[in-house]
N, C-alpha and C positions, 0 to 999 in steps of 0.2 A: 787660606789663612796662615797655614804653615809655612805655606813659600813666601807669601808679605812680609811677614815674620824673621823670618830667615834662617827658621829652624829645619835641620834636618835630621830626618826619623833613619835610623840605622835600620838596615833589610837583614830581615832574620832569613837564615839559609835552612833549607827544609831540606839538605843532605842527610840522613840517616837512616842506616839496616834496619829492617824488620828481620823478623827471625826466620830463619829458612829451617826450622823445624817443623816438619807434616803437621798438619790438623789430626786433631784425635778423631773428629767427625767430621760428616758431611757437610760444606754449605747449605744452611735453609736458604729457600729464596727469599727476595726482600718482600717480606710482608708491608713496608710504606709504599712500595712502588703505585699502589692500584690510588693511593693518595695524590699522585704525581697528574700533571695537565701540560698539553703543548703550548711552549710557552704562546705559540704563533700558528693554528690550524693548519694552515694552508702552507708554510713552512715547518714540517716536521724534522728537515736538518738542523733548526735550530735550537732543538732540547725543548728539555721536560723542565717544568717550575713544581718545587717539591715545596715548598712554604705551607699548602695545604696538608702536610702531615704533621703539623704540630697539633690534630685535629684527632691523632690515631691513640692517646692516652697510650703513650710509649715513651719509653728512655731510649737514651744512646749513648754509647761506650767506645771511648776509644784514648790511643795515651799518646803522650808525645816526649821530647827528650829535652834538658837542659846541662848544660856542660861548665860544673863549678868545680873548683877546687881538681884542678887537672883529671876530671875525671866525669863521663857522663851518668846523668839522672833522670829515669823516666819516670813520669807524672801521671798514671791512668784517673779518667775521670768518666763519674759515671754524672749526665743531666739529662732534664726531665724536657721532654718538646715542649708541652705547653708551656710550662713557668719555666723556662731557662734555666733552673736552679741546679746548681751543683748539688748532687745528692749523696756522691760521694764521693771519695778518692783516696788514692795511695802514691807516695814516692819512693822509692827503692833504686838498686843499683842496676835490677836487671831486669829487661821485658816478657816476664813470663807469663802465662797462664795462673800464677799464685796469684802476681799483682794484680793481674786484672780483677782475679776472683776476691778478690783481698776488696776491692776498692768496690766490688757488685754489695758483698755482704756489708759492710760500711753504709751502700744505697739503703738496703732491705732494712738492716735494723733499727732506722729510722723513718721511713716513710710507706706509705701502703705500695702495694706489688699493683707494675703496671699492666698493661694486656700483652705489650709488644718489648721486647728489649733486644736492639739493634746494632751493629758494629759493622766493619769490616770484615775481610773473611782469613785475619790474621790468624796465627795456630792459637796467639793469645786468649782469641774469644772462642775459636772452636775447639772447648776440651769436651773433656768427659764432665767436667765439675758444674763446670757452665750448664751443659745439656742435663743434668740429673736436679739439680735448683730447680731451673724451668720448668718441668716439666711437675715437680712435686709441688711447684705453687702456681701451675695452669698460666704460665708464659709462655708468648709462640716467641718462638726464637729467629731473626732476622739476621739478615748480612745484606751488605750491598755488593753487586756486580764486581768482578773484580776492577781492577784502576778505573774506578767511578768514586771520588772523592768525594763529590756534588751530592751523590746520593745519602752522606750523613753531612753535609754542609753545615747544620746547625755546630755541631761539634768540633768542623774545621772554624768556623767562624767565633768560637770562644777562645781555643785557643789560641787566636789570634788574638783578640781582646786579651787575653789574661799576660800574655808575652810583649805584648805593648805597656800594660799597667804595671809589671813586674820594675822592680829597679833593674840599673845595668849589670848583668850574673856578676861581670868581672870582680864588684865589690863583696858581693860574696865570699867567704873563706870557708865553710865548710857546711858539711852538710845539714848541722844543725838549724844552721841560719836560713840556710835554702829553705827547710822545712816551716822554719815560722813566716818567715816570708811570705810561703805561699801562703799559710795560712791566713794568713792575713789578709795577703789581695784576694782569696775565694771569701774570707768574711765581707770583706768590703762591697765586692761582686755582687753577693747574695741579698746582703740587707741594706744598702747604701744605695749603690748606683741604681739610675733609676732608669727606666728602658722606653720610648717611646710605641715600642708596639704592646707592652703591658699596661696600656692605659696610665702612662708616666708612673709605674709603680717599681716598685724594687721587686727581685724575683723573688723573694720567701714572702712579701706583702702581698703580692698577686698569688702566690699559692696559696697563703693562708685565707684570702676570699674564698679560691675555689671549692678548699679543704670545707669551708663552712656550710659552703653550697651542697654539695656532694660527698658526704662522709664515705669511706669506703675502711673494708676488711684492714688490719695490719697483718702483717705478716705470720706471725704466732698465731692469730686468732682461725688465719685461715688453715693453717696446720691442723691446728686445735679443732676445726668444724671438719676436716675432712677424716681425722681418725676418730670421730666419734665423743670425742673428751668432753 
């Protein structure tokens, strides 16, 4: 339709460093993996279909970079497999381990704690602050394979969506803008657009089903049941 049209979509270039500072910890292994099926039995060179892990009542975490106002800006985002919903996020100047952890608690203080919370095995996701969250609100902590993209594909395929729906950065002038911006298009994302594999629902419409169906802990509460209070 785009080529009838005569429209043409600018390619966004996926150039950019990650951090080349060590992990404070170990990689866990990927706890979605055992979610994962060949796509083709009988050809096993041809990869794993990971789609079945939106089945694992887990998040994924991962950030990417936007380049406004002569200067880059990374975007971490934390979403939910099942309901696709953005559940939290952060933009800042730099790719650190705050951000990420900045953009996890942003998830937590609004949504109940999942089983599984998933990333790459950037130093951003493996700290110490990450691993000590986890563990005091009973999350196994995941990572995918290293240069296995595919293995958090939900999270490479958002921000693909969010980078397509964004306007063009260049109209951008400062950071401020960049920020509502997004904010904007993750409003829009969340409660608007509507997804054909949520049953044509929008992603907070199709969580708030689930939510109804299956109430679970928030986050303070589970603090609160595990010290006794």
């Amino acid at each position: 339709m785009r080529r009838l049209a005569g429209i043409t979509i600018a390619r966004r270039s996926k150039k950019y460093s990650r951090s080349r500072k060590p992990p404070e910890i170990a990689a866990p292994t990927n706890a979605l993996r055992h979610y994962a099926v060949f796509r083709d039995k009988s050809r096993p060179q041809d990869g794993m279909d990971y789609h079945n892990m939106v089945h694992a009542s887990a998040w994924v975490q991962d950030f990417t970079y936007l380049f406004v106002d002569r200067q880059y800006h990374y975007l971490a985002v934390v979403l939910d497999l099942k309901t696709r919903q953005v559940l939290g996020w952060k933009l800042g100047l730099r790719h650190t381990s705050d951000l990420t952890y900045t953009a996890l608690l942003d998830a937590l203080s609004k949504h109940p704690v999942p089983a599984i919370l998933h990333s790459d095995q950037g130093s951003e996701y493996l700290s110490f602050k990450h691993q000590d969250i986890c563990q005091r609100l009973e999350i196994q902590l995941s990572a995918s394979s290293k240069a296995s993209p595919w293995q958090n594909g939900f999270m490479e395929r958002f921000f693909g969506t969010l980078k397509d729906e964004l306007p063009p950065l260049k109209q951008l002038k400062s950071t401020d803008q960049l920020h509502e911006t997004i904010a904007m298009t993750i409003h829009y994302y969340n409660y608007k657009r509507r997804h054909s594999a949520l049953n044509n629902m929008s992603p907070a419409a199709y969580a708030a089903s689930l939510m109804a169906a299956t109430p679970r802990l928030n986050p303070r509460d589970k603090l609160l049941q595990k010290s006794g209070a």
